[in-house]
C-alpha angles and dihedrals in degrees: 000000000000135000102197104304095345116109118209122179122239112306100002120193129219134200107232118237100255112184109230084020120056089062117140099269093051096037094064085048089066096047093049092058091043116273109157109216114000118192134210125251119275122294127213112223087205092053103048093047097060086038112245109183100216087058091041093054086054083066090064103118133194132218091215092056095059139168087043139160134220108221107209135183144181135131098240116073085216097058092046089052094060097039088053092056088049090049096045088049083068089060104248118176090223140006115221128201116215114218100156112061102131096192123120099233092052107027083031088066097048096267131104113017087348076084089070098080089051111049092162091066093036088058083041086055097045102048093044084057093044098046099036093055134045093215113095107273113220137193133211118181141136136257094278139294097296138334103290093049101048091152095159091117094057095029096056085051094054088041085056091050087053090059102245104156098221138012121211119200125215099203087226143084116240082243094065089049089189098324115117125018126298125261120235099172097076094043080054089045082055099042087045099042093110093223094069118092105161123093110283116212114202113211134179129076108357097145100145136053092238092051088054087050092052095041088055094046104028096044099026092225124170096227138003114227114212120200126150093013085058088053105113092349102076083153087071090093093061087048091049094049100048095054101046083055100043104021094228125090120263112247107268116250116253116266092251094048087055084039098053086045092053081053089052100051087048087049098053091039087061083049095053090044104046091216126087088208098045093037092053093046085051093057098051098088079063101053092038090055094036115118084201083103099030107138099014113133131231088019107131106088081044093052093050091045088050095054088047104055117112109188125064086233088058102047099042083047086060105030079054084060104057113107112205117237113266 
């Protein structure tokens, strides 16, 4: 499968952009455990253009996470253009658009999914990038604002016509948000219209190795997108791939190697950081989603001191004492 000039083995998996989450530390987690194309957080197009350091340091990119996307919004073509030829200053392999973010601060002011009740600006959006930058320009976006405007089947055909190189698909309305279950059939409906030629990706609930490998053979997509399922488990990808080639789940990995993993994470966030406080708050939305202590009793006083703790000598002292379930 290629994006562009970009080459991607059979059934390639991608770590979703997460805001809060696909930062660099975490990031080269997910490569090292086989994620195909990872992207940043999002970025907002209003925010890089005046500057806004917080938003400039989410365009630090890394050799060793290639190939990697930079995932921008905004509502004003303008102000995307410009933010487009900032991002693609950075070296991106490829610029994506979001137009899916459900959430209120971001679709509620008209960016996002908030594009989806204004498709004239979205494909207004979309030309002025493509056509303002040389990097492949990609899209992610949802099935359409609400039930009764699920548009994703003529829209991925006008998204194609603007020259983006790829669509991915978030199985949801805006109006879900990430309630229900996805819904692959219409991501199926996109990747089998026989007018669309450019790679399919396929997001939105793929939590299990066996769900990747059905999403790849029953809806024919190009690549499958992980994003929860990936939080404090970056080692999912190497799980994922091993049972879409051989058909049997890998041997889990024993409760101290995904624990030493967890203490490495924590250990590079600090480092991207630069601050053990900040890089260990940072890191709790990990530890509090990880399945590493699922099923473990009487865990519930040892999970909330974990998530207090607020040096790196208290928090290894408590994740070391932690016992696994027999």
């Amino acid at each position: 499968m290629n994006i562009a000039n970009l080459s991607f083995e059979k059934y390639p998996l991608f770590l979703a952009p997460m805001e809060d989450v696909t930062d660099p530390a975490f990031r080269l987690m997910c490569k090292q455990f086989g994620a195909d194309l990872v992207y940043t957080e999002f970025v907002s197009a209003d925010a890089l253009i005046r500057s806004i350091k917080r938003t400039e340091q989410k365009l630090t990119l890394y050799e060793a996470e290639r190939p990697l996307a930079i995932q921008l919004y905004g509502r004003e073509p303008e102000a995307m253009v410009e933010a487009a030829k900032i991002a693609e200053a950075a070296n991106p392999d490829i610029i994506d658009l979001n137009f899916g973010c459900p959430v209120k601060k971001v679709a509620g002011k008209g960016a996002g999914a908030g594009l989806l009740q204004d498709i004239p600006k979205l494909l207004n959006i979309t030309r002025a990038v493509v056509d303002a930058v040389k990097v492949p320009v990609t899209v992610k976006t949802r099935l359409g604002w609400d039930d009764n405007n699920k548009i994703i089947v003529t829209l991925a055909e006008q998204l194609q016509d603007c020259g983006i190189a790829a669509l991915a698909v978030h199985g949801r309305t805006r109006a879900q948000m990430y309630r229900g279950d996805a819904d692959w059939t219409l991501i199926g409906e996109v990747k089998n219209n026989p007018r669309m030629h450019i790679p399919i990706i396929g997001n939105g609930d793929v939590t299990t190795p066996e769900r990747a490998k059905e999403c790849f053979e029953r809806y024919g997509v190009d690549a499958v997108m992980v994003g929860r399922a990936a939080v404090g488990r970056p080692w999912i990808f190497e799980e994922m791939k091993y049972f879409i080639q051989n058909g049997v789940c890998k041997e889990p990995y024993a409760f101290d190697w995904q624990v030493e993993i967890l203490k490495e994470h924590i250990k590079r966030s600090i480092e991207w950081i630069g601050d053990e406080r900040k890089g260990i708050v940072h890191s709790r939305r990990h530890l509090a989603a990880t399945p590493v202590f699922k099923g473990i009793p009487d865990f519930k006083q040892t999970r909330i001191a974990m998530l207090r703790a607020e040096s790196l000598e208290e928090l290894f002292s408590i994740i070391d004492g932690i016992k696994p379930n027999k």
